[in-house]
N, C-alpha and C positions, 0 to 999 in steps of 0.2 A: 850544863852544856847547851840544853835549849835556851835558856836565859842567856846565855851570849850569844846562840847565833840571832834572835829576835832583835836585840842590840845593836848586832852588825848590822844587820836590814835595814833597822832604822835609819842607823845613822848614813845608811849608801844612800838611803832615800831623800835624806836631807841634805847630802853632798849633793844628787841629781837633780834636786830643788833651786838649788841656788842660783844656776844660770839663767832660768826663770823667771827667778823676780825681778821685776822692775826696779832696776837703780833710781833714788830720789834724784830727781831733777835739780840741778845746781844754773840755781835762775839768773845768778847776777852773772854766772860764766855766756850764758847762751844770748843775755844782752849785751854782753862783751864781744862775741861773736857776730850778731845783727851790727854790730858798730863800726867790725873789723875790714879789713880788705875782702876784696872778691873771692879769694880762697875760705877766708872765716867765713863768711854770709852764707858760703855754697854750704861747709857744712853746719851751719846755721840752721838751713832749709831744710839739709838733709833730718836732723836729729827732731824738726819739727815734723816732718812725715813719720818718721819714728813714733813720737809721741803721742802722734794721731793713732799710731796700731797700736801701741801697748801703753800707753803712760794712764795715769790715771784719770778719773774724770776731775778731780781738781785740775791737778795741772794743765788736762786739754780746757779746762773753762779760763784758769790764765793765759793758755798760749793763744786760743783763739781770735784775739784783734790782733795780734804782733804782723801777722804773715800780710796781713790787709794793710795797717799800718803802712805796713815798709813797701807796698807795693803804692798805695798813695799820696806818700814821702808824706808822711804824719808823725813818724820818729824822729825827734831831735836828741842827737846824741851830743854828751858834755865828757867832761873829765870824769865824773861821779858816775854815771849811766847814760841813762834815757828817761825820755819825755815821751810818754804816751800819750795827746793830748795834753790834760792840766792835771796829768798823775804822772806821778814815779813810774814807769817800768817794770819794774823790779818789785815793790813792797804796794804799787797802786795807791800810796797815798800824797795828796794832792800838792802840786809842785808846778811849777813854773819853769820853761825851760830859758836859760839864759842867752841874754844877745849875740855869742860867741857860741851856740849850740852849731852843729852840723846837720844836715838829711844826710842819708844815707843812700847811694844812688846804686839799685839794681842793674845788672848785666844782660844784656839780652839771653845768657845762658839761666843765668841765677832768678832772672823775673820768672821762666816757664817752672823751675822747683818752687819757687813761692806761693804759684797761684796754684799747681795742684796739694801744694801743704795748707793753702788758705782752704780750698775747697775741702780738703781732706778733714781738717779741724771744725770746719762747717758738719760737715755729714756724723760727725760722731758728738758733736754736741752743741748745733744748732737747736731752740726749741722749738722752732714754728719745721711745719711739713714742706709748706713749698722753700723754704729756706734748705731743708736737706737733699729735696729734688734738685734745685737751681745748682746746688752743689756736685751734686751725682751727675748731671749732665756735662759737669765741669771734667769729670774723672774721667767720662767715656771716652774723652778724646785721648787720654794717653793711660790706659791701660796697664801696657808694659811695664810702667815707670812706678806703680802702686807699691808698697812695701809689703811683703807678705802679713797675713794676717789681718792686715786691713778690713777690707771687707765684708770677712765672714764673722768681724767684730763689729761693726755696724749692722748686716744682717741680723746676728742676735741680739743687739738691742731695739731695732726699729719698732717702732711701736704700729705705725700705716702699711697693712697689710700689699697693695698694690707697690709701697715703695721698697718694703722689701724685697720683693720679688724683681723689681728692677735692680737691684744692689746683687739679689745670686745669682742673675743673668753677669751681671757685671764681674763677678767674682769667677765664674765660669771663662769667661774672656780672658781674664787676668790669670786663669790659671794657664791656660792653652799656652804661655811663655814662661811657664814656671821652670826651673833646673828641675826638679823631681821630674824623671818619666811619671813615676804612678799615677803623680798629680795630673800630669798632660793626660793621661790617656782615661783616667777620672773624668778629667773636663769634657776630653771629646765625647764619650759615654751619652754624656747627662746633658749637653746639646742636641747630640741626635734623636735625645727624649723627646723636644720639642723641635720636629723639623718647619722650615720656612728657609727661602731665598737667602737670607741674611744669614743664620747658621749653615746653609749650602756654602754662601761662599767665603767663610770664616774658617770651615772644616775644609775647603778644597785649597785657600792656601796652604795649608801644611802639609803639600805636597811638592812644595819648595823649600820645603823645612831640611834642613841637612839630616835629620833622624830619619826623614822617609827612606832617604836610600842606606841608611846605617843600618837602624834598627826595626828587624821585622815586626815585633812586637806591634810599635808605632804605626809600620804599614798597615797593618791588619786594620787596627783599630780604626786607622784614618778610610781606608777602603772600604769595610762593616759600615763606617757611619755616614759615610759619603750615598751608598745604594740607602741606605736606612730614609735619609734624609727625601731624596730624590721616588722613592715609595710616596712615603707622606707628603711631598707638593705635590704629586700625579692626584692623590685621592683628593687633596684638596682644592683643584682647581678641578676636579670632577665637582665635586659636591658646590664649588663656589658659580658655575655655570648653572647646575640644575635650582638651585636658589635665586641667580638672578635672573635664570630664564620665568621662574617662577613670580617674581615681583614686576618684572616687564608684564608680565601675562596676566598681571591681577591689574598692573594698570590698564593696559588694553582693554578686560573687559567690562571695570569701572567706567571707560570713554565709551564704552558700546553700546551697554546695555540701554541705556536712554534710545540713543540711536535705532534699534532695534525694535523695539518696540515702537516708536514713532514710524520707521519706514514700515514693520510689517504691517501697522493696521492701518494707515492710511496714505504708503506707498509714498508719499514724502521726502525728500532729497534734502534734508534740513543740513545747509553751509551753514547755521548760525550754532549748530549744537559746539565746536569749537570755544564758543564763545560764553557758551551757557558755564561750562567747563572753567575759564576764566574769570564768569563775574560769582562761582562758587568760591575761588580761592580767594576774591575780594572780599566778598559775604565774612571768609573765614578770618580774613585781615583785619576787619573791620570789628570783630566780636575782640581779637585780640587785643585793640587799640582801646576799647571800650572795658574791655577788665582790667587793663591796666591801668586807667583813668577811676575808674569807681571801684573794683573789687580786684586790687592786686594780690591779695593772697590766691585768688581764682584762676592767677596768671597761665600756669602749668595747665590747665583743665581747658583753655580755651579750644584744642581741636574737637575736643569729645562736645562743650556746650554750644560750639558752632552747628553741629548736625543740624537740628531743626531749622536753625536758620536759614542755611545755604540749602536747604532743600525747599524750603515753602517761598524762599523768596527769587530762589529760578522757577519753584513750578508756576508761580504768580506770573512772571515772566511770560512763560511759556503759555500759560493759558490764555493770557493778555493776545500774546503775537498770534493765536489760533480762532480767537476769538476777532478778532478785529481785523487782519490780513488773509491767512492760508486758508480760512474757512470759504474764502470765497474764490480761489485759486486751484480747488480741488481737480478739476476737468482739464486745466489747463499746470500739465506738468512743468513743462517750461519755464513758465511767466512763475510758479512756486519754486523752481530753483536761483530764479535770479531774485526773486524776493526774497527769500532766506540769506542770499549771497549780499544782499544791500544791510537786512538786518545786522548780519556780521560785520558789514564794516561800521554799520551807524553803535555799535558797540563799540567795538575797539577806539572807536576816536572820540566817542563819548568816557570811556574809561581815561583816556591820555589825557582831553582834557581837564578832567577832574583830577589823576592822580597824577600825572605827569609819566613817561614811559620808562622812565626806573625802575630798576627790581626793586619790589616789597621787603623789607626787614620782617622776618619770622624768626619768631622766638621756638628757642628748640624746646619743650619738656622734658623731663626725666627721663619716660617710660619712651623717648624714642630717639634717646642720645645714647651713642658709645655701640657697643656689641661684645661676645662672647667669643673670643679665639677656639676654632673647635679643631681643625689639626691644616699642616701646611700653611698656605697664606689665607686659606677660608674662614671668614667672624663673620659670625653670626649678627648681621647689625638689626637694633631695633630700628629704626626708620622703617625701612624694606619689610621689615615682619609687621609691621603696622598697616604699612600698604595692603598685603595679603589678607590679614586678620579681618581689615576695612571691608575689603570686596566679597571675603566669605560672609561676612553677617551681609550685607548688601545683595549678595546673592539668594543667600536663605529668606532676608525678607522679602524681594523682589517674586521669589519663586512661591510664597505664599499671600502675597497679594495677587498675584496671577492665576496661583492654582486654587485658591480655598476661599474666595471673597466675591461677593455677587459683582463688587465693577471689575474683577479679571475674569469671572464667567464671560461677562456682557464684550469683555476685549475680544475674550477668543473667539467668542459666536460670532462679530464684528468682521474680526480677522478673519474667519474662512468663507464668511458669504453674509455679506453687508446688506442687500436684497434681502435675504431669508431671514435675517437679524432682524431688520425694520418690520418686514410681516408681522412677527411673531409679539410686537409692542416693548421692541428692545429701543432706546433712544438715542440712537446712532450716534446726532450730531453731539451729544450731551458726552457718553462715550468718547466722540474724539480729543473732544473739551481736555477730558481729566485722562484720558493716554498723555496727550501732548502735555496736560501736566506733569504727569508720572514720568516721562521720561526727558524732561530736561529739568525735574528734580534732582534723579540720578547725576544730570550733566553736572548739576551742582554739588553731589559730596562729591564724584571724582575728582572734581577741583580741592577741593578740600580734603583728600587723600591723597592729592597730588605737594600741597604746600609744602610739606616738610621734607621732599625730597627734590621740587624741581625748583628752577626759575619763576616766579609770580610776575610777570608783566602782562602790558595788553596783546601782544600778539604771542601769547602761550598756548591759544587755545588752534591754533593756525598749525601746530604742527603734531597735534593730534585727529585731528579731523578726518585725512586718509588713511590714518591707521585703524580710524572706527571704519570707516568702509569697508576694507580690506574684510575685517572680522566680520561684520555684520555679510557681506557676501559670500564669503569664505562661510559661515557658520549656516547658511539659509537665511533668507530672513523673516523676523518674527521669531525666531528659537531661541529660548533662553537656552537650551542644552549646546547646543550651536553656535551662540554666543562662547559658552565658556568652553567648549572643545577647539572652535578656531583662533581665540586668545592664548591658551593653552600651547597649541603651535604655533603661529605666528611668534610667539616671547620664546620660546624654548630652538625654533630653530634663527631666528634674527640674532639668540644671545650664542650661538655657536657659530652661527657665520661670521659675526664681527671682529671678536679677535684677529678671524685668518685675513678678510679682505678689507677692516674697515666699513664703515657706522653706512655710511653711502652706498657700498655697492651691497650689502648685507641688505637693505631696503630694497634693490633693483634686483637681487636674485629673488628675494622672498616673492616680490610682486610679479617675478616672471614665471615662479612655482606655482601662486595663485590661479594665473591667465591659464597658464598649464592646464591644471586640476578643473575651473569652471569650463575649458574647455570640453573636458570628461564627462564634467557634471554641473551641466548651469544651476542647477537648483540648489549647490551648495550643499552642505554634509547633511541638516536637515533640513529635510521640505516640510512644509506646511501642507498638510493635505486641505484641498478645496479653498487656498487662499486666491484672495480676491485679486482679479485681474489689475 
């Protein structure tokens, strides 16, 4: 008795089977069909979307040029078949199609199932990656129109893990208009996994779905995932402000810190550190130009093997212009800030005429192309983390060549009392030499921490210039702490004001908060104690 009911099992099993399997493809009907009237081509198209979801990979590797084919009337149909090119159709062996062949002319209905069954046959057995992408981008536009099972049969076989993951986004889409509710309310679930703008308002049409008002179930789901979603952009447009307030602020006090150090220790109105700024990102351009010329494997490494560059050859700069002009301009503030203001322009139009006033072509590397989606619309981008990463070691070193090295003893002794400095057989002028170097060194990596995120032309360095001030007064001057606590603010409230008023008046608030505050406190967050008048 148990031996027959095992039996019956079986064989219900392999009745339930049957529906399942995939009918063999009857090839010389379906080119008989590509050949037929507008009704035949339509289900033509249709049985070839079919065959994209279930048929086999044989047959999807024969059906794959047909749909293209016939979309770039390459099909010549006869009595006997079709002409695929200089093959049969049908058996692919090599044939000639005759003087009395036909094209076969799509419909404006029947070309749009063609090109999503060409793309469709693409993405399941395309071999190159970007060939299944180029495809996939082909589906996203119609969605609805996908044959069940599609998708989540390309998903399991996709071998490129990122293109996967664009195919079960897509398959998520595709379910959201499935007949199954489970499936719909499956889909919405597993959207609201990942919220952003785009599944916001994916999930808030389907509140024009005729189930919203039928079926509770659906409301629920659609309601759940709609707050879900709108959670997750609130946190991440939090987190995506406090990150670019933080890379504005690590620019900022990249542009300062030279700044900073040049006004506190010898009171200096330097308009040319802007520019110091811009012949860094040059320095950087130029290291790029030159690896790609002699050592292109080194290509990618260029921001990292620019440092020394773009530092020794602003501080050469800077020590040049201290050396031969400001050194002798020191008593007379004035006539040093229009000096500085000439240097500035005698750059900029010595850069234009050399390089012409075009943005510079930078090459992106690896480690600071793309980013990491962390929730809502906030990613993580390398560039910007590069930025920051940049000014934290620049900081740290800056902060021990100042605090633990006999020429940043000689700065600070300088800086508080220039008089008692000199007494004591400090070398004041020699001191100012190598500050004014050291700090339009600095001017020169911000420029080259600036490359890979900003504009590089000659007048780049003109619209950072007041923003170093701002910091450098705001922070006290001379304070490296000061430095990075008025950067710090400056980036973090400029990047919350912009959104609400726009880029202009977010600068005009900031700078009317500043006036504010020095009015409080001229001396700026930190003072320098006993610095020189």
């Amino acid at each position: 008795m148990t031996r027959c009911i095992h039996l019956l099992l079986a064989l219900a099993g392999t009745l339930l089977a049957l529906p399942a399997m995939a009918a063999p493809l009857d090839r010389p009907a379906l080119i008989a069909q590509l050949c037929g009237n507008a009704g035949a081509m339509g289900e033509a198209g249709a049985a070839l979307l079919a065959l994209a979801a279930a048929g086999s990979a044989e047959d999807r590797g024969w059906a794959a040029p047909l749909a293209k084919a016939l979309i770039d009337k390459k099909l010549a149909c006869d009595d006997t078949g079709a002409v695929l090119g200089d093959v049969d159709a049908v058996t692919r062996a090599p044939r000639t199609a005759p003087d009395t062949a036909r094209t076969p002319v799509l419909s404006l209905k029947n070309r749009a199932v063609f090109e999503t069954a060409d793309a469709a046959l693409a993405l399941r057995s395309a071999p190159d990656t970007d060939q299944r992408a180029a495809a996939l981008r082909t589906l996203e536009r119609r969605p609805g129109s996908l044959p069940e099972g599609l998708l989540d049969a390309a998903a399991a076989s996709e071998s490129d893990a990122g293109l996967r993951t664009q195919i079960e986004t897509l398959a998520q889409t595709a379910a959201l208009n499935s007949p199954d509710m489970a499936k719909r309310i499956n889909a919405i679930n597993r959207i609201a996994e990942t919220p952003s703008r785009r599944a916001l308002t994916q999930i808030s049409a389907l509140k024009a779905d005729p189930a919203y008002a039928s079926d509770a179930g659906f409301r629920q789901a659609v309601d759940r995932a709609v707050g879900r979603i709108d959670r997750g952009i609130a946190i991440g447009d939090t987190l995506a402000a406090l990150y670019n307030g933080l890379s504005f602020a690590s620019i900022l006090f990249m542009a300062a810190i030279g700044l900073a150090i040049i006004f506190g220790l010898m009171g200096v109105i330097n308009l040319a550190q802007g520019e110091l700024i811009m012949i860094g990102a040059y320095v950087t351009y130029l290291v790029q130009e030159a690896l790609r010329h002699l050592v292109p494997a080194l290509l990618d490494w260029y921001l990292v093997l620019a440092i020394p560059f773009a530092f020794l050859v602003t501080a050469a700069i800077g020590i040049a212009l201290e050396a031969s002009l400001l050194r002798h301009l020191y008593k007379r503030p004035l006539m040093s800030l229009l000096a500085t203001w000439a240097v500035s322009l005698f750059l900029v139009n010595l850069v234009r005429v050399i390089f012409g006033t075009q943005n510079l072509q930078f090459e992106t590397p690896f480690y600071v192309t793309g980013g990491v989606p962390v929730i809502g619309d906030f990613i993580f981008t390398w560039n910007r983390m590069f930025a920051i990463a940049f000014a934290v070691a620049t900081l740290a070193i800056t902060w021990a060549v100042v605090r633990k090295t006999p020429l940043g003893l000689n700065i600070r002794a300088v800086t508080q009392n220039r008089d008692m400095a000199a007494c004591i057989g400090i070398p004041t002028r020699r001191v100012d030499m190598m500050a004014f170097g050291l700090g339009s060194g600095l001017a020169g990596l911000a420029g080259l921490a600036l490359s890979p995120i900003y504009s590089v032309n000659p007048q780049m360095g003109q619209n950072f210039i007041i923003d170093s001030f701002m910091v450098v007064v705001l922070g006290g001057v001379g304070t490296i702490a000061g430095t990075v606590v008025a950067a710090l603010g400056i980036g973090q409230i400029n990047v919350l004001i912009e959104p609400l008023w726009g880029a202009v008046a977010a600068k005009v608030i900031v700078l009317l908060m500043i006036i504010g505050f020095l009015q409080w406190r001229p001396e700026g967050l930190f003072a320098v104690k006993g610095c020189r008048k």
